[in-house]
C-alpha positions as CSV (number, residue, x, y, z in Angstrom):
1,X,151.1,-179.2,13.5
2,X,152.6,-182.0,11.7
3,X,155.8,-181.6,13.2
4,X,154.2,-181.7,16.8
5,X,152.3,-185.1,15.9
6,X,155.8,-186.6,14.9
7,X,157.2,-185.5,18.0
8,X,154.6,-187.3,20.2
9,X,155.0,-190.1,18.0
10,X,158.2,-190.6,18.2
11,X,158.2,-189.6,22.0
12,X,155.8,-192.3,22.9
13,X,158.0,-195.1,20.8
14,X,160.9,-193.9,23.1
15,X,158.7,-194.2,26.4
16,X,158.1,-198.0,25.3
17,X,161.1,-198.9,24.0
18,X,163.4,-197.4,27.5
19,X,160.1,-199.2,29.5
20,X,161.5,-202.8,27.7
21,X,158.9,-205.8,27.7
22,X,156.7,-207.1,30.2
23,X,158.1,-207.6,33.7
24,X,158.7,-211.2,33.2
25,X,160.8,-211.0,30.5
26,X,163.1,-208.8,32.3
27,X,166.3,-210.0,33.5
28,X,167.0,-210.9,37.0
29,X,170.0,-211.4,38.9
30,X,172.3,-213.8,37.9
31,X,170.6,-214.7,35.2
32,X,172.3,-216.7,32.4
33,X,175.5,-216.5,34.7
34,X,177.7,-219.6,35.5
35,X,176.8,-220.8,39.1
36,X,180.6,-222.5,39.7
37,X,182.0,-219.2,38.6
38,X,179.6,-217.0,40.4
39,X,179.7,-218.9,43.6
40,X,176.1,-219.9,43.6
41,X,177.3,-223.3,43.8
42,X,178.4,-222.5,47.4
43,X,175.2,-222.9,48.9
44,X,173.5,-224.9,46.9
45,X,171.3,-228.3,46.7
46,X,169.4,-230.7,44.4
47,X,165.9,-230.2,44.7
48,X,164.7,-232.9,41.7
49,X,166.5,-235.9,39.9
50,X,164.9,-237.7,37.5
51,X,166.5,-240.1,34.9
52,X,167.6,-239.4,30.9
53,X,166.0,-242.1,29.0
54,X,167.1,-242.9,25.6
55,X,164.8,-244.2,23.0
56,X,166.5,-247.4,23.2
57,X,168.8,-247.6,25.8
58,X,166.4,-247.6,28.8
59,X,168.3,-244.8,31.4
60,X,171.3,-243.5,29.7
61,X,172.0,-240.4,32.3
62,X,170.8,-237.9,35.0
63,X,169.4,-234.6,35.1
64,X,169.4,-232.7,38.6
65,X,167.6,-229.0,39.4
66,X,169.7,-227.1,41.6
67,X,168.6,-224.4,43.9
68,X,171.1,-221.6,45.0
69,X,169.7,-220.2,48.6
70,X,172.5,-217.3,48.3
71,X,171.6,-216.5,45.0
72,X,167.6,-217.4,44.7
73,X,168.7,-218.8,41.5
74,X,168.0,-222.5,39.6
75,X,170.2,-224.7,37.5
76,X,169.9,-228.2,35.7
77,X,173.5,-230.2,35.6
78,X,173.3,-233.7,33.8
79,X,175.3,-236.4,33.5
80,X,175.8,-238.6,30.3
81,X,178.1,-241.0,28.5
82,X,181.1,-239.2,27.9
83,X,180.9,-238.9,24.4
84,X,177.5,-237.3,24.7
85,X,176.2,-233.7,23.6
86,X,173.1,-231.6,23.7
87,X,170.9,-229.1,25.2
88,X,170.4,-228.3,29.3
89,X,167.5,-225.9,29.4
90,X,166.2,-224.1,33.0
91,X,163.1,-222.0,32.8
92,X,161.3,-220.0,35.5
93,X,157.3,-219.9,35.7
94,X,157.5,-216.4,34.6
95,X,158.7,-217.5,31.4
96,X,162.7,-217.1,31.6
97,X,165.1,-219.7,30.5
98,X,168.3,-219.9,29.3
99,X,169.4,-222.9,27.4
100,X,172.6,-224.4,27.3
101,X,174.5,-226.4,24.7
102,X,177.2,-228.8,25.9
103,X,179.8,-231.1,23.9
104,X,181.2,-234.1,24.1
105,X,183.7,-234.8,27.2
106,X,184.1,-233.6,30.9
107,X,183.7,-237.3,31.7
108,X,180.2,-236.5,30.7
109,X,178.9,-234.0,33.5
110,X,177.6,-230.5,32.3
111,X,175.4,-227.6,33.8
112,X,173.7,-224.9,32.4
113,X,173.6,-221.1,33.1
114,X,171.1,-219.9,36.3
115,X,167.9,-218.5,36.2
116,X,166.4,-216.1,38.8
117,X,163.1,-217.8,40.5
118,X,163.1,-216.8,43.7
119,X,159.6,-217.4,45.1
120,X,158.5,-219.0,41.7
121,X,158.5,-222.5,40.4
122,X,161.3,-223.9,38.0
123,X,162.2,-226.9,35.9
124,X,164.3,-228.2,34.0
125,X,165.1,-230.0,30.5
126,X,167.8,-232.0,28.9
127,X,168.5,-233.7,26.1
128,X,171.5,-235.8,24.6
129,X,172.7,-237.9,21.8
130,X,175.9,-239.8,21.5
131,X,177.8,-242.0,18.7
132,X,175.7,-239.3,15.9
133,X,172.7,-240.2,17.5
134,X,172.3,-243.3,15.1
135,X,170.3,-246.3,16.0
136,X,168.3,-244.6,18.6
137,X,171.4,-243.1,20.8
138,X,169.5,-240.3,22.4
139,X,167.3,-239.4,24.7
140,X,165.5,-236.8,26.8
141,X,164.8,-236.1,30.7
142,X,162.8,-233.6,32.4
143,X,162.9,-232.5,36.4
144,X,159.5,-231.4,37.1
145,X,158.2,-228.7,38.7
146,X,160.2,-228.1,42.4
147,X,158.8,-224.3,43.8
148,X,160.5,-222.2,46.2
């Protein structure tokens, strides 16, 4: 009998663990892959600017939302002072997101991975800081909401 009762145990810990977490937690397509790499870039636009303001600076950059209509996939690219790094984060309504960290350079234009949101809203984050972030160098921008 006992042996039975750790068999079902164990069997219905297996059933949950091969079932994996809530459907929104799930991975999509394309998620947390490179859109220049993938090709998502291809056919893709900017669906919300907004500016990067820095604490004391006033605007110090840009962050855009891309949507990919190939790929039903979003994206947040920025662009800062050169010397700038940080974090470029992209979540999904459904609670996905993948969050980037980018360094210093590339004349100061980055993007993050994609996220999956086809028929769901998305948004995106950024944040930078340049010269050690002393003195009030950095700042923070956010896109919005934009649902397709």
């Amino acid at each position: 009998m006992k042996l039975r009762v750790v068999a079902t145990a164990v069997g219905a810990m297996a059933a949950v663990l091969l079932a994996g977490g809530p459907a929104n937690a799930q991975a999509k397509p394309y998620d947390h892959q490179d859109p220049a790499k993938s090709g998502c870039w291809n056919s893709a636009k900017v669906v919300r600017t907004a500016p990067i303001k820095g604490r004391v600076d006033g605007e110090v950059g840009t962050i855009k939302l891309w949507w990919s209509f190939k790929c039903k996939t979003n994206w947040v690219e920025v662009r800062v002072p050169t010397s700038g790094s940080g974090t470029i984060t992209v979540t999904a309504k459904d609670g996905r997101y993948d969050q980037f960290r980018y360094k210093k350079g590339n004349k100061g234009r980055h993007w993050g991975n994609m996220i999956w949101a086809n028929n769901m809203c998305a948004w995106g984050s950024a944040s930078v800081q340049w010269n050690g972030g002393r003195g009030g160098q950095n700042g923070a921008g956010t896109t919005g909401k934009a649902c397709k």
